[in-house]
Structures are given as structure tokens and as C-alpha cells.
C-alpha positions as CSV (number, residue, x, y, z in Angstrom):
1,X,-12.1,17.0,-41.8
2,X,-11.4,17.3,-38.0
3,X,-14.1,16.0,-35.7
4,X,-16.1,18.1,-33.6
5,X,-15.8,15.5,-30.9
6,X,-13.9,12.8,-29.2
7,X,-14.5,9.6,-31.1
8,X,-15.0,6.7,-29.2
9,X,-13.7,3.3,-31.1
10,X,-14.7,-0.3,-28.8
11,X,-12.3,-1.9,-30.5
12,X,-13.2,-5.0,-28.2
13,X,-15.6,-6.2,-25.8
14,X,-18.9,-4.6,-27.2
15,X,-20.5,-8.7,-27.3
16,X,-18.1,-11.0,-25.0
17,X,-17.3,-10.9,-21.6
18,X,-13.7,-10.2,-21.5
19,X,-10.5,-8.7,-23.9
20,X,-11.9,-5.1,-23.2
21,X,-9.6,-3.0,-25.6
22,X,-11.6,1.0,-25.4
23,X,-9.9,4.0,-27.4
24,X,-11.1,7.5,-27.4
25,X,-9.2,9.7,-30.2
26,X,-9.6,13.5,-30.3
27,X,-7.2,16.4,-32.1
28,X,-4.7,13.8,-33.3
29,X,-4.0,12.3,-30.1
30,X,-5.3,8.5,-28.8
31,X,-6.0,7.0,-24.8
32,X,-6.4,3.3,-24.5
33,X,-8.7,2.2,-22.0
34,X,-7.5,-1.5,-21.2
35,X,-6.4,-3.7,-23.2
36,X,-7.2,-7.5,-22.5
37,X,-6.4,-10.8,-24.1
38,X,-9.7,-12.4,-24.6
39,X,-11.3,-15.4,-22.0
40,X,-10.6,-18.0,-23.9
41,X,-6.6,-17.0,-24.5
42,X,-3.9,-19.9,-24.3
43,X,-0.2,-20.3,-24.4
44,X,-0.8,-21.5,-28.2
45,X,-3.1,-18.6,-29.0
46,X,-1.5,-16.7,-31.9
47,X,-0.7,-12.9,-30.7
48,X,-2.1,-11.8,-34.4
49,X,-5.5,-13.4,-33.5
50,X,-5.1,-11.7,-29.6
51,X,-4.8,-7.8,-30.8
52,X,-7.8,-6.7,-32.5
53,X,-7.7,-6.2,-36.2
54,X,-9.3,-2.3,-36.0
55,X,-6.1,-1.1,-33.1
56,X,-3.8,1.3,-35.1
57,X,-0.9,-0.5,-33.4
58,X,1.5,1.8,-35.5
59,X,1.0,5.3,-34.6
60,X,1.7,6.3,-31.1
61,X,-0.6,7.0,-28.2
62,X,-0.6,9.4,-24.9
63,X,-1.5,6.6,-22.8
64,X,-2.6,3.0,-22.0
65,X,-4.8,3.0,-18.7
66,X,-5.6,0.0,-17.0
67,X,-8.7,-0.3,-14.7
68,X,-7.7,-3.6,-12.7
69,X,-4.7,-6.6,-12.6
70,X,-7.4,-9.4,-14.5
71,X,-5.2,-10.3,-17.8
72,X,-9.2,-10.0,-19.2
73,X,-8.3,-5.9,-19.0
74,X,-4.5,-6.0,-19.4
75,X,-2.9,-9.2,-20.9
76,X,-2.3,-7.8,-24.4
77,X,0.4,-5.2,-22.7
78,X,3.2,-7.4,-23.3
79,X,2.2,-7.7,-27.5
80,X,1.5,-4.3,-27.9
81,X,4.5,-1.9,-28.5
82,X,6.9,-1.5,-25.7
83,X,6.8,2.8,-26.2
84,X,3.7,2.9,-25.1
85,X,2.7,4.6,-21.6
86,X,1.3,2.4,-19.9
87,X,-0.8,3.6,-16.5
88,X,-2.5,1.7,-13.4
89,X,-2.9,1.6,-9.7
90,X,-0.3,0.7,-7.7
91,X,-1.3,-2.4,-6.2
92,X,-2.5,-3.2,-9.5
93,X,1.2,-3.0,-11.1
94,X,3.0,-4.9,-8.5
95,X,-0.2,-7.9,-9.2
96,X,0.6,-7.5,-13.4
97,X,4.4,-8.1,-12.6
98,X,3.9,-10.9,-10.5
99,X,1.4,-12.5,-13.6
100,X,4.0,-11.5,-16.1
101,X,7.2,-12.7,-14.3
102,X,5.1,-16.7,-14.1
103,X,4.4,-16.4,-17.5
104,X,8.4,-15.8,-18.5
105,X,7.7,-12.1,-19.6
106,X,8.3,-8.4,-18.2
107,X,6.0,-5.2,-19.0
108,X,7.3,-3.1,-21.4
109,X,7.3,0.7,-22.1
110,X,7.3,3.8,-19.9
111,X,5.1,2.9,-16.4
112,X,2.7,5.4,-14.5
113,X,1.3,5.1,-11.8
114,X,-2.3,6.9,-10.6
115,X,-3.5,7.0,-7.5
116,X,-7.9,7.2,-6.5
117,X,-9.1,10.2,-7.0
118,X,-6.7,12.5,-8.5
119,X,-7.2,13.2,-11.9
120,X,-3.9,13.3,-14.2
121,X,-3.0,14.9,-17.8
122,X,-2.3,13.1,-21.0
123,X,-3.0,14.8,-23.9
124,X,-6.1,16.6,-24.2
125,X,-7.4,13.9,-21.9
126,X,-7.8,14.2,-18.3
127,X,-8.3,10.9,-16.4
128,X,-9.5,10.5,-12.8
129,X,-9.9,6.8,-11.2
130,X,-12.1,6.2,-8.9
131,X,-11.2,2.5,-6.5
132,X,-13.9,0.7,-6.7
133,X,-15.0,-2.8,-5.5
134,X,-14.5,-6.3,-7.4
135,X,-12.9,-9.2,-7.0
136,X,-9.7,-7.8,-8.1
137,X,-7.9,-6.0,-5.8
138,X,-7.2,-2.1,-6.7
139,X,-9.8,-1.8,-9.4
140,X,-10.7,1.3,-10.7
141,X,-13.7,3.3,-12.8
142,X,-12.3,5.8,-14.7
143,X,-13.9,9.0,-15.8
144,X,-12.0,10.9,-18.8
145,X,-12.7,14.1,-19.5
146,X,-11.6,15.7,-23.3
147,X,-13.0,18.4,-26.0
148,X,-15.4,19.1,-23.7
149,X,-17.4,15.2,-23.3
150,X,-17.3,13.2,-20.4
151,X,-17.0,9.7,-20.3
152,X,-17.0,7.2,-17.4
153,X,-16.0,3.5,-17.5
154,X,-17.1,1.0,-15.5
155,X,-14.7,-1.6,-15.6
156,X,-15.7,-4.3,-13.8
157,X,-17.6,-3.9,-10.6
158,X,-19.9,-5.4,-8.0
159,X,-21.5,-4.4,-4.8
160,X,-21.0,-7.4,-2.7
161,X,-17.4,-7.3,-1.7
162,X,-15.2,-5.6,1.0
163,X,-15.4,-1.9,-0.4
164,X,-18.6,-1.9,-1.9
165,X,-19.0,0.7,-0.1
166,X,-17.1,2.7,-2.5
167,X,-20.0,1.7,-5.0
168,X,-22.2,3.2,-2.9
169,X,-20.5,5.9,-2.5
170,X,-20.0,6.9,-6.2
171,X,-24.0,6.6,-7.0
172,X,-24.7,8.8,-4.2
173,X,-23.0,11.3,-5.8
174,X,-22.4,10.9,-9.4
175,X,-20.2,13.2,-11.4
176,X,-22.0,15.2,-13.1
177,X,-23.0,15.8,-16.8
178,X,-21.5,12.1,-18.0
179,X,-22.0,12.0,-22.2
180,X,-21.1,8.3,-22.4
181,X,-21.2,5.4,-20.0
182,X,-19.3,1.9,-20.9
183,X,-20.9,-0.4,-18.5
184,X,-20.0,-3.8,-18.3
185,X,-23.0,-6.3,-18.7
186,X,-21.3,-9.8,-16.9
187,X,-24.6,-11.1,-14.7
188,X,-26.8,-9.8,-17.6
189,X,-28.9,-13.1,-18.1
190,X,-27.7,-15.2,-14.6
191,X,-30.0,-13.8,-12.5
192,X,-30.4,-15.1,-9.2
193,X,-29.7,-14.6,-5.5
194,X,-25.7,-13.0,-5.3
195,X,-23.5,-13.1,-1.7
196,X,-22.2,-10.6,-0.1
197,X,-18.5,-11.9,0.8
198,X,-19.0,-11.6,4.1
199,X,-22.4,-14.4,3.6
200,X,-19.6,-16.3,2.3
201,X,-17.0,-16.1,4.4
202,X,-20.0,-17.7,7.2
203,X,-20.8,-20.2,4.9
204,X,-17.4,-21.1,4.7
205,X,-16.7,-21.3,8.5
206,X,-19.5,-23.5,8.7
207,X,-17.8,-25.9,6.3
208,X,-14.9,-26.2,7.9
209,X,-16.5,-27.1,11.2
210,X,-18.4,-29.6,10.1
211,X,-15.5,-31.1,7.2
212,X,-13.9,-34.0,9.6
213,X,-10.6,-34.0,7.3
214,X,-8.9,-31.4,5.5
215,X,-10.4,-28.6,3.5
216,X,-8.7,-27.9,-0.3
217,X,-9.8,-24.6,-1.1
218,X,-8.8,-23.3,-5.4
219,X,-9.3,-19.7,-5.6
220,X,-7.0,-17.3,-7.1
221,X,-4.5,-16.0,-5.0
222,X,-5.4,-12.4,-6.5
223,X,-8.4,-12.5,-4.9
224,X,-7.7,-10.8,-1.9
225,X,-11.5,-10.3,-0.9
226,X,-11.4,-14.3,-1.0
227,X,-8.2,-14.7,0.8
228,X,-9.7,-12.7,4.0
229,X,-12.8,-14.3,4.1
230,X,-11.1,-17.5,4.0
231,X,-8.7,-16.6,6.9
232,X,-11.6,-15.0,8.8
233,X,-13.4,-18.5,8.6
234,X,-10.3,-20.3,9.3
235,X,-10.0,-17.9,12.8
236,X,-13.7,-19.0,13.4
237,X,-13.8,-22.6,12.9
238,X,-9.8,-22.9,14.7
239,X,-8.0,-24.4,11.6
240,X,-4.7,-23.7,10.2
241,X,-4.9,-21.8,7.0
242,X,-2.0,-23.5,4.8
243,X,-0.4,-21.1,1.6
244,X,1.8,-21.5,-0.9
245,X,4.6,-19.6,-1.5
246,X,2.9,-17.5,-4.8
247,X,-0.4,-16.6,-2.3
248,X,2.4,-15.5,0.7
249,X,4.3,-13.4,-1.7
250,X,1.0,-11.9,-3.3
251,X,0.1,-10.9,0.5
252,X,3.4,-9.9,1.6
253,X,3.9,-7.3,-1.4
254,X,0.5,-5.6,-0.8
255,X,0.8,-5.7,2.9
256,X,3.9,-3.6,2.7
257,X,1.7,-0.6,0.6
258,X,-0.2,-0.3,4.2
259,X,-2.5,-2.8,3.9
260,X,-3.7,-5.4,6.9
261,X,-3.9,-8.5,5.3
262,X,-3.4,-12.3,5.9
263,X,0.3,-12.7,5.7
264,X,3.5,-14.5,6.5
265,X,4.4,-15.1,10.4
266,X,1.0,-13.9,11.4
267,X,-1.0,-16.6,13.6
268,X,-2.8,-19.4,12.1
269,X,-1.1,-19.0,8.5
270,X,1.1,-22.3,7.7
271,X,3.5,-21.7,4.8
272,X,3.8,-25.0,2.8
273,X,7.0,-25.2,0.7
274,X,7.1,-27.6,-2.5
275,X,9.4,-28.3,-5.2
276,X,7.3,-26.4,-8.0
277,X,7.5,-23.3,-5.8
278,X,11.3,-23.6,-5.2
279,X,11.7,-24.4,-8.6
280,X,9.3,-21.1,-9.4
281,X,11.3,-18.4,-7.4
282,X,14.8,-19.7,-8.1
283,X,14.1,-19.2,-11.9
284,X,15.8,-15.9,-12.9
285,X,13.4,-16.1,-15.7
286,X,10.6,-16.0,-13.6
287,X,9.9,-15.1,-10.1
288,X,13.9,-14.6,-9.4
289,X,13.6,-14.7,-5.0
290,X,14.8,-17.5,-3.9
291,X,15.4,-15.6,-0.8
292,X,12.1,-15.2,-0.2
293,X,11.1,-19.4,-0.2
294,X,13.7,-19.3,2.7
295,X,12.4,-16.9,4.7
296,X,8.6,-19.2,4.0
297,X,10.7,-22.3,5.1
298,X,12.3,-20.6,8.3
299,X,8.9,-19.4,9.3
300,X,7.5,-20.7,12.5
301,X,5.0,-23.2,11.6
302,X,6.2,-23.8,8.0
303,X,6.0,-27.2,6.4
304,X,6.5,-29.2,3.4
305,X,4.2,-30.8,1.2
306,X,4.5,-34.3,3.1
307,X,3.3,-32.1,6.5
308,X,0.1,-32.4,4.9
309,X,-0.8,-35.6,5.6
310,X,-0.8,-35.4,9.4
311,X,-2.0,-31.7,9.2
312,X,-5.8,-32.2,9.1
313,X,-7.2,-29.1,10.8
314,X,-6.5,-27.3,8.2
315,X,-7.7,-25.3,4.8
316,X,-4.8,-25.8,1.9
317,X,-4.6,-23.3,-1.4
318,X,-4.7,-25.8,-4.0
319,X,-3.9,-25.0,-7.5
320,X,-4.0,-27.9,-9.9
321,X,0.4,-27.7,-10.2
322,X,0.5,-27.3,-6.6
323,X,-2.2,-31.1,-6.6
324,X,0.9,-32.4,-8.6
325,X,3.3,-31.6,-6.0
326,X,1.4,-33.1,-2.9
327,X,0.7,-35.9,-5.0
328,X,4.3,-36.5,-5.4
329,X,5.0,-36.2,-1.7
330,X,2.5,-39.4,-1.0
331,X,-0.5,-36.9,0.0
332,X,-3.5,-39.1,0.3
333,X,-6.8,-38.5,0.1
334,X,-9.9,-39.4,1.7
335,X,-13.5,-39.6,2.5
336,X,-13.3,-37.2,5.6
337,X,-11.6,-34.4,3.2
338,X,-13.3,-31.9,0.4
339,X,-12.4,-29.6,-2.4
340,X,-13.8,-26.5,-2.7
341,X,-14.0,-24.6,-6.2
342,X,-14.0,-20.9,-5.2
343,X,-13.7,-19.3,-8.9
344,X,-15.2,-18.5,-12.2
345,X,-17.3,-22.1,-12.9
346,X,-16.1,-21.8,-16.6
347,X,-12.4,-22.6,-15.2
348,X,-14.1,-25.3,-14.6
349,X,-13.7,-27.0,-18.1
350,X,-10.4,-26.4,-17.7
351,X,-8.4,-30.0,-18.3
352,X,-6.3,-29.1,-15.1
353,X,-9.2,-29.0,-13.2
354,X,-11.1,-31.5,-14.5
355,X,-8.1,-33.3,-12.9
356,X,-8.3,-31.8,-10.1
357,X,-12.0,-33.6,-9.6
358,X,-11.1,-36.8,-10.8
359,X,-8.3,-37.3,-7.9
360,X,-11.0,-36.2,-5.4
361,X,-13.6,-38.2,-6.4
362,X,-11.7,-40.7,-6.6
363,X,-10.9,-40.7,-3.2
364,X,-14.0,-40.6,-2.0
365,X,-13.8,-36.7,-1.1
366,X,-16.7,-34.5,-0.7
367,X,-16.1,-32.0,-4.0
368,X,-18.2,-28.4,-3.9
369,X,-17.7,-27.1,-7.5
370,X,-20.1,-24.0,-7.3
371,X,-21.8,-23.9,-3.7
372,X,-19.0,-21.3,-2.1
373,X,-18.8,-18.1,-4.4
374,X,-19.8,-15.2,-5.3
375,X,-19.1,-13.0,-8.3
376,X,-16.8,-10.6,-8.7
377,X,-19.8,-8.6,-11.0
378,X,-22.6,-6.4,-10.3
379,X,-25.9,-8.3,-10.3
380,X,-28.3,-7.1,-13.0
381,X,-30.5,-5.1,-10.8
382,X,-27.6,-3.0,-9.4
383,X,-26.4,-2.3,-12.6
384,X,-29.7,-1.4,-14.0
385,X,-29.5,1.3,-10.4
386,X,-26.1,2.2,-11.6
387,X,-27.1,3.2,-14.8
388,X,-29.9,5.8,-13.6
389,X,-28.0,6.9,-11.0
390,X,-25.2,8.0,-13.6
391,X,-28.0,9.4,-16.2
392,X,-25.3,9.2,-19.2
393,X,-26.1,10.7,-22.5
394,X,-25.6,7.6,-23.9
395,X,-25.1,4.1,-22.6
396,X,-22.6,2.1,-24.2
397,X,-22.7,-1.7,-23.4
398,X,-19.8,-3.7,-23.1
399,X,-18.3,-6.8,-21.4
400,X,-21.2,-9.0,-22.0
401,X,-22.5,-11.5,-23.7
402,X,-26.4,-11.0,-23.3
403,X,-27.1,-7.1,-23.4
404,X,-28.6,-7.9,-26.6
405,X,-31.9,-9.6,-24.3
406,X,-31.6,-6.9,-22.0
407,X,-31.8,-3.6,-23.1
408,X,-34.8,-3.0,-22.3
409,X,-34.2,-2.6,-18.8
410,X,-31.8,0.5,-19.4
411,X,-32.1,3.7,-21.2
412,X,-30.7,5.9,-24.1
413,X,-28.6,2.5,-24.9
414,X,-26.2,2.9,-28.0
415,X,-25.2,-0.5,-29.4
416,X,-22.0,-0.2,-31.0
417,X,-20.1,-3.4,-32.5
418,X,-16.7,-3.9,-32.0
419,X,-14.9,-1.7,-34.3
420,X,-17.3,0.7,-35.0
421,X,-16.4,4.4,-34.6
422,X,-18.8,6.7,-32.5
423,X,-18.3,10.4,-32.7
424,X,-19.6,12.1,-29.2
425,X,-20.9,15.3,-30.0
């Protein structure tokens, strides 16, 4: 018996944060709506346990869309079979590449790209993304049309970063008639007061005026929202802002799609070379540009890892490998430095950063592990505005682990369980 409707199967995500695998099936045909390895993935996780156990990975599909470069929405790519049409923005493709080419793997299949606001054909499915603000760069909504239902996917969002405006934008006019909305739920149930990135970036020129030695930042070098508000606050507070090789080459590739970013030979950035980065872009297996290390090295300004020691007007990327390196160069440190944590606390628990803390405690070093951040998600109240300003048919939670104590505060919810097949009719 053919359905009436498109059926919508949340094969993942519908009571964890993270691994968001969403397939709609009509008339034969099947669209993927990311596909993400789950939070707590590792290099030892079994790929059996990684791909859910209800995704038909033998029979074909039109396409695999991707709203935004966090491996949370897109790591299971590489496990999934190579035919498979895989679409996403492109800022968004050259960031997966980047992630795939560190971790010793390439994307398979046939690659699309889409671009904001023009809707494309796969199918019976019509897709249009929508750019929208979070703390990874190029993410999109994504509204699919098919059979004659409409439904609109968050991804993940938030309306406290650099194009929230875009947000704004979107719930001031809403498309119309929308029969199902998958809404991610991350803040559900940490309520409390949520920075706008530019609060931040302040809070973090502050710091760095009053930090007497050098200032170790961790964030992801992804994070472009981060990177500018760190380079804005390094302008303000007259320190050099010291990258890595991996951060330069993130900003150097996206700069060269049009946009103005903090970037190599521009004043005030400091490339730092060390040996894990040489060793990083000279492996064909991996990031295969050694060319690209030298032109960091013969950029004015540019330093190795033992330049650290007498540069202390500065802010330094640190990544737990890129600790390791300064470590071996004879980098001490001190009382007069700190170590900011500028990501996802639960990274936290991480045993390379709970490293990381030890060799700055240890030294005395003042260490801010939470103070200067702000979430890449929608706080509760402005997804609960969301919601009624997109008035679906039917709400469909997902990337969250406490919707269950909070559905109250939305309407014409429809808990589904991972798995479980929902005909929209």
C-alpha cells in the first residue's frame, strides 16, 4: 500500500543532543537530512555502533543534505556508501574536507553544492536552505517541500552570533503553511543569561588588558564567529594575535569565497610554525600543502614555537597537540599568564584537556574554564518564539536531551522516538 504522505523516519537525534540522522521517504524515493556521528564518537568507536540500526543503508537515495560542517550533523558521511549525493553549502564543504583530510579520510560520492536561498530538485523533493546563524560557519535551515507537505528543519541555531540577524529575519516572515517542524532542543533545561558574541568579544578585550602575561585561548578554529571576536579584542587591547597553521589555513580558504576575515599577512596576526603542523601539511595522507607552511614561515612577523617565550603581548590558539609542541620548545609558564576555555564545557572531560589544566595550574596560571563563551544554540525562550512564529502543524523535537521536561512550553508537539515512522498527512 503506497502512502498518502511523505513519511518522516528520525532515525537519530529525537533524545540526545547530537548524531542528527532525519530521512523523509515519499513515492519510492528517500532524502537524508544530516547524518552525524554521535557526541560521544572516538577513533575506537565501532562504525556498526555509529550508523543507526533503522538506516536502509542498501537501497539508494536522491540525496544526503547537510545543514552545517559540525561532524555532530555530518561525520557518518565517510561510513555511509560512497554513491550517495551528498549536498552542502560551500563554505561548509571546503570546512568537512579540511576535518576529513586530519582525520586520514576523503568524502566519498557524487558532491553538490547549494547555495542560500535557492531551492533545488531531487526527487520529488524540493529543498531550499536558508543561512542561518550558529557557531558554525555556513549553517543552514532547510525547508523541503514534497507530495504536497512542508517541512522545515532547524538545524542548529542561535540568535546571539554575527548573523543573527538572519534569525530575525526568517521569523519575521516565516514560510508559510509549514506541516512539520524539527527543532533542535540544546539549551532546553540550562537556562540562564546567554551573550551576544559581541558581549564577549568586550569581555574578552578586557582580559587581555588586564592579563600581565600571555593569554592561551582553546577554541575551535571552525568557529569563525569566535576567531573575529578574538581578533577584534586583540585590535582593542594592542596584542598580537598568534595562529597556528590549521586556524590560518581555515581563514585563508574562506577568505578567498569573498569573505573579510582575520587572515594571514593582515596586521596584528603572528603565524606560529611548529613541528606537529609541519609534520600535519607535509603528510600526503592528510593535509598534503607543505607549500602553504612556507608561505606561514615567510610571513612577516612569523615565528616558531620558541618565539613564544619572549612574545608576551599576545593571545596564542592553543590546542592540547599544539601545548605538546611549545612544551617541547622549552615554553614556560607562569603566574602572569592564563588559559582560556572558549568551547563546549563537556570537552572539558576530555583527557587532553584535562592536561591542558594540569600544566597551567601547575604553573601558577590563572585558568578560565567556562567564564568566556557563549553557545552556539538558541536559548530556550527564543526557541519557544521560534516555534510560534513558524506555527507548524506539528512540532517534532530533536537534538535534545530535556524536551521531555519541557514541552509544555510549545505547542502541537509530536514526540517521536528514534526510529519510529511518522506518516504526514
Amino acid at each position: 500500500m503506497t502512502a498518502a504522505g511523505p513519511i518522516l523516519t528520525v532515525h537519530r537525534s529525537t533524545h540526545q543532543i547530537g548524531g542528527n540522522c532525519i530521512e523523509l521517504a515519499f513515492d519510492g524515493h528517500r532524502l537524508l537530512l544530516d547524518a552525524g556521528e554521535p557526541l560521544d564518537t572516538d577513533e575506537s568507536s565501532p562504525s556498526e555502533r555509529l550508523i543507526p540500526s533503522t538506516l536502509d543503508t542498501a537501497g539508494d537515495i536522491d540525496a544526503l543534505i547537510i545543514s552545517h560542517p559540525h561532524q555532530d550533523h555530518w561525520g557518518l558521511v565517510t561510513q555511509l556508501p560512497p554513491h550517495w549525493p551528498v549536498w552542502r553549502g560551500q563554505g561548509a564543504g571546503i570546512l568537512m574536507d579540511m576535518t576529513a583530510r586530519v582525520r586520514r579520510q576523503r568524502i566519498p560520492g557524487p558532491l553538490h553544492t547549494f547555495r542560500s536561498g535557492v531551492p533545488f530538485t531531487v526527487g520529488p523533493f524540493t529543498i531550499t536552505p536558508y543561512l542561518t546563524d550558529h557557531s558554525a560557519f555556513d549553517a543552514h535551515m532547510l525547508l523541503v517541500d514534497c507530495g504536497g507537505k512542508r517541512l522545515l528543519y532547524s538545524g542548529d541555531f542561535r540568535r546571539t552570533g554575527r548573523k543573527r540577524v538572519l534569525v530575525d529575519r526568517m521569523m519575521a516572515k516565516p514560510p508559510k503553511n509549514v506541516d512539520v517542524l524539527l527543532i533542535e532542543g540544546t539549551t532546553l533545561g540550562r537556562e540562564g543569561t546567554v551573550r551576544t558574541e559581541e558581549e564577549l568579544q568586550s569581555e574578552l578585550e578586557t582580559l587581555f588588558k588586564t592579563t600581565e602575561g600571555r593569554v592561551f585561548v582553546s577554541w575551535s578554529a571552525q568557529n569563525i564567529d569566535r576567531t573575529v571576536s578574538l581578533y577584534k579584542a586583540c585590535k582593542g587591547a594592542r596584542r598580537a594575535f598568534v595562529l597556528d597553521v590549521y586556524t590560518l589555513d581555515v581563514l585563508e580558504r574562506l577568505s578567498a569565497l569573498g569573505y573579510r576575515l582575520p587572515r594571514l599577512g593582515l596586521p596584528g596576526v603572528r603565524p606560529v610554525v611548529t613541528s606537529g603542523m609541519i609534520r600535519l601539511y607535509g603528510d600526503p595522507a592528510r593535509m598534503d600543502c607543505p607549500s602553504f607552511v612556507e608561505r606561514c614561515a615567510t610571513t612577516n612577523g612569523a615565528l616558531g614555537a620558541a618565539g613564544l617565550e619572549k612574545l608576551r603581548k599576545s593571545v596564542v590558539m592553543l590546542r592540547p597537540s599544539l601545548l605538546r609542541d611549545f612544551l617541547a620548545k622549552g615554553i614556560v609558564f607562569d603566574k602572569h599568564d592564563a588559559w582560556v576555555f572558549s568551547m563546549w564545557k563537556g570537552y572539558l572531560d576530555k583527557p587532553d584537556y584535562q592536561e591542558v589544566r594540569k600544566v597551567f595550574e601547575a604553573a601558577g596560571a590563572t585558568v578560565h574554564e567556562e567564564k568566556y563563551h557563549t553557545s552556539g544554540h538558541a536559548s530556550g525562550a527564543d526557541l519557544e518564539e521560534f516555534a510560534r512564529r513558524m506555527s507548524p502543524r506539528y512540532l517534532v523535537p530533536v537534538h535534545g536531551e530535556a524536551w521531555d521536561q519541557h514541552l509544555g512550553r510549545f505547542g502541537n508537539v509530536l514526540r517521536l522516538n528514534d526510529g519510529e515512522a511518522f506518516e504526514i498527512v
